[in-house]
C-alpha angles and dihedrals in degrees: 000000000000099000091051095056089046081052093045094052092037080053086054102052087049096052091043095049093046101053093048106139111201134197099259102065090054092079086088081063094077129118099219103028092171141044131245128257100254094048087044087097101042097088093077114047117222097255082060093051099039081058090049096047084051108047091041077066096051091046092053091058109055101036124179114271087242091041087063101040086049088058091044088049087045090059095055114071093213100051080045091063089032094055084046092069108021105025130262097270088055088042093048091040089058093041114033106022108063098046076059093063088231120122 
């Protein structure tokens, strides 16, 4: 009897602890969830995405070596499948490389 009741009660705290809701899920509970359109970019001020816009540019321009060979390898369709399998270095490698004169 004992050990029924020590079951009982152990079946209660797991059942207690497991169906704690806590206050974090009950962000899906509010009545506007998401913002509007016109308050979507209010979030960055302009001086932000004027930096961002800025420093997307600079990044455009110098680009990582294997940045670039991966785009190169991107363009043509065989080092794409090759790159696939065996990795763009090993696809660019094949492909580019070697019409360089470089190997």
């Amino acid at each position: 009897m004992k050990s029924l009741v020590l079951l009982a009660i152990l079946a209660a705290l797991v059942v207690v602890t497991s169906c704690y809701e806590s206050h974090e899920s009950m962000e899906s509970y509010e009545l506007y969830p998401f913002i509007n359109r016109r308050n979507a970019n209010t979030f960055i001020s302009p001086q932000q995405r004027w930096r961002a816009k800025v420093q997307e540019r600079i990044r455009e321009r110098s680009k990582p070596v294997h940045e670039l060979n991966r785009e190169a390898c991107d363009d043509y369709r065989l080092c794409e499948r090759y790159a696939m399998v065996y990795g763009y270095n090993a696809a660019y490698n094949r492909y580019f490389r070697e019409r360089r004169g470089a190997k």
